[in-house]
LOZADO-720151 format. One line per field, with one value per residue (C-alpha): x negated, y negated, z; residue in one letter. Coordinates in pm, whole numbers. Layout:
<recs>
X	(X	...)
Y	(Y	...)
Z	(Z	...)
type	(A	...)
</recs>
This chain:
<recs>
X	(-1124	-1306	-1598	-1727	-1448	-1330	-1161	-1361	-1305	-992	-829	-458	-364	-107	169	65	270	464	405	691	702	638	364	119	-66	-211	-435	-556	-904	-784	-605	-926	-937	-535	-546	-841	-617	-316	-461	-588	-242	-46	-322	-297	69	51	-189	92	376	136	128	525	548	279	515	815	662	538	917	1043	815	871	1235	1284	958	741	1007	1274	991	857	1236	1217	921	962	1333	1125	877	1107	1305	902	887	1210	1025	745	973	1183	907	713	455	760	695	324	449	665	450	133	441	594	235	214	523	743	1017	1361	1145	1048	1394	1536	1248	1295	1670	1644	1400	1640	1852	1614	1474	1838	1977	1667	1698	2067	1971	1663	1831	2099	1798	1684	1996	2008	1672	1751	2061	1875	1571	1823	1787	2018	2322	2178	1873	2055	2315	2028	1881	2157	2112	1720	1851	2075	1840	1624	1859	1860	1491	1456	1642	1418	1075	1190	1242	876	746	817	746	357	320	390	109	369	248	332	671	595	396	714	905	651	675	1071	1108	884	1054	1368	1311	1154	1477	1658	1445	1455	1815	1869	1603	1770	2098	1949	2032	1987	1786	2041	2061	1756	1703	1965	1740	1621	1982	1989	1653	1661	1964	1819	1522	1710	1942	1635	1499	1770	1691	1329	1377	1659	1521	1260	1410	1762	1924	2173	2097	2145	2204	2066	1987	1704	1557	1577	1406	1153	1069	1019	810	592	604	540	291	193	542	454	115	251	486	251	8	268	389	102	46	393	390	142	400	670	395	284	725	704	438	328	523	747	427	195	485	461	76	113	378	207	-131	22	266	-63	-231	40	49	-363	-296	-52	-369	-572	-217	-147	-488	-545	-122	-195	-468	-289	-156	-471	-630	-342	-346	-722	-722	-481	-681	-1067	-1210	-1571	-1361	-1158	-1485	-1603	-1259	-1325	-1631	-1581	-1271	-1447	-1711	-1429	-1250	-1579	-1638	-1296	-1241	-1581	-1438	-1113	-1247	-1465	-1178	-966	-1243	-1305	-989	-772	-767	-614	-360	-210	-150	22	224	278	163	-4	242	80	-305	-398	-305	-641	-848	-557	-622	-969	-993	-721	-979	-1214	-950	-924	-1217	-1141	-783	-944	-1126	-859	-605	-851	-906	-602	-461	-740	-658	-277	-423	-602	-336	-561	-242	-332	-654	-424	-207	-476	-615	-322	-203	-531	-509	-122	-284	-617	-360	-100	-348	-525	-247	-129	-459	-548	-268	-169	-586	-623	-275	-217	-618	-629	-365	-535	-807	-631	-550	-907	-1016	-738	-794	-1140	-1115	-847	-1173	-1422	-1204	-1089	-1537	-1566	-1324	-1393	-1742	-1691	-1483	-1698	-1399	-1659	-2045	-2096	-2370	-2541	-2748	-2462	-2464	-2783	-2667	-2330	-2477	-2683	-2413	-2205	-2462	-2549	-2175	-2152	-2442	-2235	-2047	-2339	-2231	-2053	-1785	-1356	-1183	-1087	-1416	-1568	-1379	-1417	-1815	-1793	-1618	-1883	-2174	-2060	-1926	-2208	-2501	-2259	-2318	-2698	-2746	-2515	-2293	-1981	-1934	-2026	-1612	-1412	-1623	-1562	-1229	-1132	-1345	-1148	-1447	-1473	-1594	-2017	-2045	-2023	-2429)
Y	(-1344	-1640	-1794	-2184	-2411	-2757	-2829	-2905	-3225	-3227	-2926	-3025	-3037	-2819	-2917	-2901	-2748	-2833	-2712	-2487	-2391	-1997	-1988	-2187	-1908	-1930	-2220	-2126	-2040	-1708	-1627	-1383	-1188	-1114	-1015	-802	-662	-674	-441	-178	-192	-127	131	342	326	438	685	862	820	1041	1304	1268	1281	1540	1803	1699	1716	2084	2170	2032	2150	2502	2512	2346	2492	2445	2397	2201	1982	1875	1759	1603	1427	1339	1181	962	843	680	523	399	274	94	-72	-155	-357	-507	-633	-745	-971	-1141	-1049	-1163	-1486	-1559	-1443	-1717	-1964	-1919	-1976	-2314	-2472	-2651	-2490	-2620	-2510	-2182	-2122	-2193	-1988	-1702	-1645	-1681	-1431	-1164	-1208	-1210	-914	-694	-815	-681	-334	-317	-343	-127	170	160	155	484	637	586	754	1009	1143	1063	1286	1567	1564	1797	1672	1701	1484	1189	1176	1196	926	691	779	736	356	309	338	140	-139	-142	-115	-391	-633	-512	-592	-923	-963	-850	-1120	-1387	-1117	-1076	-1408	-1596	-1245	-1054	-747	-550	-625	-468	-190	-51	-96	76	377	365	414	712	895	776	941	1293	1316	1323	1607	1795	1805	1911	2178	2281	2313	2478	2184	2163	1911	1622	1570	1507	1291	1071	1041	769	615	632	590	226	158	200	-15	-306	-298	-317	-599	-862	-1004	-1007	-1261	-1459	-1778	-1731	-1674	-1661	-1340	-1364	-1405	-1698	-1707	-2034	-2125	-2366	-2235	-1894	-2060	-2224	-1913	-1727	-1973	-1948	-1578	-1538	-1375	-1182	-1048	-854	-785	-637	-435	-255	-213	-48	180	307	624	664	694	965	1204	1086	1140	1479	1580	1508	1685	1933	2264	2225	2421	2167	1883	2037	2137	1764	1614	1866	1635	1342	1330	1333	1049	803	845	778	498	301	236	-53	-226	-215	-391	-643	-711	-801	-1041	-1163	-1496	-1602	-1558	-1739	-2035	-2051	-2061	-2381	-2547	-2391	-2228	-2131	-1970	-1765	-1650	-1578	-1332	-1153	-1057	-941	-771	-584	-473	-354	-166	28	143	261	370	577	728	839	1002	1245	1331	1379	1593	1811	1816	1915	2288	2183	1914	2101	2408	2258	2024	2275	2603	2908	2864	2522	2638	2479	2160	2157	2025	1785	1626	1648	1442	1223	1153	1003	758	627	416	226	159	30	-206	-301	-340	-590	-789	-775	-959	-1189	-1300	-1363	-1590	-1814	-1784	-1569	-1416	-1351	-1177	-951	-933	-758	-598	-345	-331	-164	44	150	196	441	610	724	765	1031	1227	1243	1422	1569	1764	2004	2124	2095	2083	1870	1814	1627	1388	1369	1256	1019	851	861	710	426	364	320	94	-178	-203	-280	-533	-730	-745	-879	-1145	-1221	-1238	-1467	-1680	-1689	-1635	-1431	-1434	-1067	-1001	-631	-626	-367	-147	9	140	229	457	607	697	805	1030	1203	1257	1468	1667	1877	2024	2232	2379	2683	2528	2552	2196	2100	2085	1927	1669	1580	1639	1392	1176	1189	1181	835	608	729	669	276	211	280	99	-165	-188	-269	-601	-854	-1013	-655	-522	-895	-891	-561	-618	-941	-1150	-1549	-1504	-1539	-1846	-1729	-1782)
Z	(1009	1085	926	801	858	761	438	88	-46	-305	-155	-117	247	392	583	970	1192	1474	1828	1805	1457	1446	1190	1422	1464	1067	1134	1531	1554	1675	1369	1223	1563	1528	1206	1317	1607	1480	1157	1410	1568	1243	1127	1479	1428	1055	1150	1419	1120	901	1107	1110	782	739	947	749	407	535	637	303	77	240	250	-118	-276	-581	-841	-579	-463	-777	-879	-546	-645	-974	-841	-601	-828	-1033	-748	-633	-1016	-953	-613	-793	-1088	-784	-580	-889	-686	-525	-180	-185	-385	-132	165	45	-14	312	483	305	279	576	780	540	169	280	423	121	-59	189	100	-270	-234	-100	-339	-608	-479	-419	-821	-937	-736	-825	-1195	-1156	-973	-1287	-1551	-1330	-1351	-1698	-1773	-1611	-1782	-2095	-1972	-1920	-1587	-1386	-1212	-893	-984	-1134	-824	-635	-822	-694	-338	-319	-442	-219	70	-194	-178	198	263	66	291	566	346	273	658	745	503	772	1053	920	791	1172	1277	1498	1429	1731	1574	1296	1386	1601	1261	1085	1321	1399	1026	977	1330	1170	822	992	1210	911	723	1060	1046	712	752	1019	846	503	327	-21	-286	-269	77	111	-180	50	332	325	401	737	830	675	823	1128	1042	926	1194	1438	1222	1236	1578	1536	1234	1344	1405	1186	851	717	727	454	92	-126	-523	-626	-976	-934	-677	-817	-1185	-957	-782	-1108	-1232	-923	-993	-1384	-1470	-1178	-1131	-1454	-1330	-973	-1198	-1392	-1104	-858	-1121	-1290	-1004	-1039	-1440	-1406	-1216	-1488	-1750	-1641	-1589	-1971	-2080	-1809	-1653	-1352	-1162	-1302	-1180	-821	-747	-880	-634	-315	-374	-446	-124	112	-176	-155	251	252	-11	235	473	233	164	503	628	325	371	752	637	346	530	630	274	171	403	386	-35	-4	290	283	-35	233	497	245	40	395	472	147	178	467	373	74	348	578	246	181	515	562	226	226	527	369	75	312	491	220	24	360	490	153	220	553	467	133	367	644	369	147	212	57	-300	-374	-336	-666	-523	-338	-578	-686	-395	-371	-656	-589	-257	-447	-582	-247	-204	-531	-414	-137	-281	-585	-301	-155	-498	-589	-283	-309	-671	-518	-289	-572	-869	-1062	-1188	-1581	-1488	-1272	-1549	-1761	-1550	-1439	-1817	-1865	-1566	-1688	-2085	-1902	-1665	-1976	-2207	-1965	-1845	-2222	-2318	-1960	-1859	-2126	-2098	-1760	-1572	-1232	-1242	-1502	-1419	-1050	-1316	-1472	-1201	-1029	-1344	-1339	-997	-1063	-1400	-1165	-917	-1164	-1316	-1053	-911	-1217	-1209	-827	-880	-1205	-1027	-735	-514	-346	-322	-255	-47	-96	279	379	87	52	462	383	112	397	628	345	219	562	598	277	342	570	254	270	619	664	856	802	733	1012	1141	825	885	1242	1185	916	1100	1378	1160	898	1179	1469	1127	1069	1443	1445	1109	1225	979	1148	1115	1441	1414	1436	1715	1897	1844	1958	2262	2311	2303	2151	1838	1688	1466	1074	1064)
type	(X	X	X	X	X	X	X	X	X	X	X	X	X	X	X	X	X	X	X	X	X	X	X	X	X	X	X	X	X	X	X	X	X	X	X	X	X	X	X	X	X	X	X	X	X	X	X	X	X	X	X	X	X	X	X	X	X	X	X	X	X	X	X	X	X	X	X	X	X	X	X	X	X	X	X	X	X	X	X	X	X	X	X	X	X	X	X	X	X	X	X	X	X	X	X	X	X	X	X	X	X	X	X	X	X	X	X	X	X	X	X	X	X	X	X	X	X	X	X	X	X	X	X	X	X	X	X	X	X	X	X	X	X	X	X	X	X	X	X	X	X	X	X	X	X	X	X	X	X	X	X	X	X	X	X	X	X	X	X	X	X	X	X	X	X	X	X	X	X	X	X	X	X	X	X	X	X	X	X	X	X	X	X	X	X	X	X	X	X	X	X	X	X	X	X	X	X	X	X	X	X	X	X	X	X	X	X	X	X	X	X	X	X	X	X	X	X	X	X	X	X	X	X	X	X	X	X	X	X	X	X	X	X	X	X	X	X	X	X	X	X	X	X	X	X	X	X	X	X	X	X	X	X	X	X	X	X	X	X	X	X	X	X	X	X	X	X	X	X	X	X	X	X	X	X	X	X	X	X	X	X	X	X	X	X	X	X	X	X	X	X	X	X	X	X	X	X	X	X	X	X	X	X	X	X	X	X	X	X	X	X	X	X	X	X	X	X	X	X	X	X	X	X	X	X	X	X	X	X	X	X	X	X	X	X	X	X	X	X	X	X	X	X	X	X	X	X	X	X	X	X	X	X	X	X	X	X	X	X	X	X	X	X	X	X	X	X	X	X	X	X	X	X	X	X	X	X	X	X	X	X	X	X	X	X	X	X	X	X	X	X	X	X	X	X	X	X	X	X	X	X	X	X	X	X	X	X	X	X	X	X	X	X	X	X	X	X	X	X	X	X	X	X	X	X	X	X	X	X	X	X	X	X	X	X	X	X	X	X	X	X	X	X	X	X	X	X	X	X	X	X	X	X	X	X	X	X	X	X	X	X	X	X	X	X	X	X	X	X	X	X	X	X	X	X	X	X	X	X	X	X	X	X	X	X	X	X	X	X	X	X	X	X	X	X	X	X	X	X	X	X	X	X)
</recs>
């Protein structure tokens, strides 16, 4: 996104780039409009891998049913715990480093990173293993518990890959890896459907579709980044003390959905744990859309904190403007459309999961725009208010599904973590507005509202889902277009046209 230029005045200069260094791109004037693109690239493609994994989640949840697929789910929610602990902020450290540092350091950095990254997964996937015998967990769950890591362990060579991919903006690139792993993973729940497979198989699933990933990776970053990894001391102390505090801060903020389904295991029924897992498997599907934008404009905010404090209060705003619409959008769908998505995911056993996911909807415009702070507190070190903030999020989140669930079953931990979701938000506006990291400007609000509101009217209609949510659809974004809300630099730069001065 592009907006007033030129550096400030005791802003530390980054190192330019060569002519043929890869990461050019980051300070072309045509970075904003490739982010722009590049984000409705990786969001079409994301879009076609949901409605993969929205016919294999309906074939698995089918053949395993309620009480199979909420051991299914709980399984996978502590390997996702164990991602959340190995990535720890790294990945977004290491991204804003890599878009600011010259080609030998972030080499060096890049590597060290991987193998940061895999010690941590090998230790976390043992910790995972080890909670779950002590849980009681069946033997089927804690073997499968070491096979969801082992694809862990490999997907996370292909991550720290797509950190150089996305920060030098190749994003075709990694929109086809995007989609190749989704058609990778559904193959493999075809099959075992197919074959009447049974729990653990396809707890192992995720092997071979990120072998096929990373294999498809490695020439796309050779020559951009070191494949192999490298175990050295300083850099590794340096790199954790780049990391501190946020690393703890990413931690707690990636696993705080995920403690909810542990939570609710704990103190909820294995129905409760599935009408649970049915809702939450379409959630954390709509949830991957904000990280996927805000990630794909994460190297700009980066570069442009370290060179141009304007042009990076500029991107956010406009990045907060683009999580509302978007956001707004999601929630209607996902409010009109849950009848529709929890029967073709799950079917007519998991009806309560509904309004599970109806309220999980509303979480979504929140993550939206927490997603979007959060990346932009990365981007200026604000790594203890991040640090708070998700504690408190992780404290709200347990504390609610504690009190919530044994009253009010998988609703009230959908609650819990609508009301977590929400608390993260309101905590990082404050801190971006205190900081002034962005100057928020309401002109768009009051008109989002208005499209919003006209959209929702049509709960009133007697129409099925699937129409809801087209009409909705039709109704918010036609009501943005006449109120012009869409903002003047996406519509340029999917129309391929030299972008309007920030004024």
């Amino acid at each position: 996104m592009t907006g007033p230029g030129g550096p400030l005045s005791g802003v530390d200069e980054a190192p330019r780039f060569t002519s043929d260094d890869p990461l050019r791109a980051l300070d072309s004037p045509t970075a904003g409009a490739r982010v722009i693109r590049g984000g409705v690239l990786r969001l079409g493609t994301y879009v076609a891998g949901i409605a993969l994994g929205i016919g294999s989640a309906a074939l698995m949840t089918r053949h395993l049913g309620v009480e199979d697929f909420g051991r299914y789910v709980i399984v996978t929610s502590l390997i996702a715990i164990v991602a959340g602990l190995g990535e720890a902020g790294v990945p977004n450290i290491a991204a804003r480093e890599f878009a600011t540092r010259d080609r030998e350091d972030r080499d060096r950095l890049i590597a060290n990173v991987l193998g940061i990254r895999l010690a941590i997964a090998v230790l976390g996937v043992a910790a995972a293993t080890g909670f779950a015998v002590l849980a009681g967990y069946d033997e089927t769950m804690v073997v499968g518990t070491v096979l969801a890591g082992i694809g862990l362990l490999i997907a996370t060579v292909h991550q720290t890959y797509a950190i150089a991919i996305g920060v030098s903006l190749r994003f075709r690139s990694l929109a086809a890896l995007d989609l190749l792993r989704q058609l990778a993973f559904v193959a493999v729940v075809v099959a075992l459907v197919l074959v009447g497979a049974g729990l653990l198989p396809f707890l192992a699933a995720a092997i071979p579709a990120s072998v096929v990933v990373l294999a498809l990776s490695v020439p796309l970053v050779r020559g951009l980044a070191p494949l192999l990894p490298r175990f050295e001391r300083s850099q590794w102390l340096g790199i954790l003390r780049l990391v501190g505090i946020y690393a703890a801060a990413a931690a707690v903020g990636t696993i705080y959905v995920s403690a909810v389904i542990v939570t609710t295991s704990l103190v909820g029924t294995a129905d409760e744990s599935g009408y649970l897992g049915a809702a939450f498997r379409v959630f954390t599907v709509l949830v991957g859309v904000p990280l996927l934008l805000v990630s794909t404009a994460f190297p700009v905010l980066a570069r442009a904190a370290h060179t141009d404090p304007e042009r990076l209060q500029y991107a956010v705003q406009r990045l907060v403007d683009i999580a509302l619409i978007v956001g707004i959008w999601m929630a209607l769908g996902t409010v009109f459309g849950a009848e529709l998505a929890v029967a073709v995911v799950a079917g007519p056993d998991f009806e309560p999961s509904i309004r599970v996911l109806q309220i999980l909807g509303f979480a979504l415009v929140a993550n939206f725009l927490a997603v979007t702070g959060g990346l932009a507190l990365v981007s200026v070190h604000r790594h203890v208010a991040l640090l708070v903030a998700n504690f408190v999020a992780l404290l709200v989140a347990i504390a609610l599904t504690l009190a919530l669930v044994p009253p009010y079953g998988a609703e009230g931990a959908a609650t819990a973590t609508l009301v977590a979701e929400g608390t993260l938000a309101v905590l990082y506006g404050i801190v971006l507005l205190g900081r002034r990291v962005v100057r928020y400007d309401l002109d768009l609000l009051p008109r989002i509202v208005v499209a919003a509101a006209l959209a929702s009217a049509l709960a009133f209609a007697p129409f099925g889902s699937l129409v809801l949510v087209v009409a909705a659809t039709v109704v918010y974004w036609g009501a943005l277009f006449a109120l012009r809300v869409i903002p003047a630099e996406v519509i340029d730069a999917l129309l391929r046209r030299e972008p309007r001065s920030a004024a």
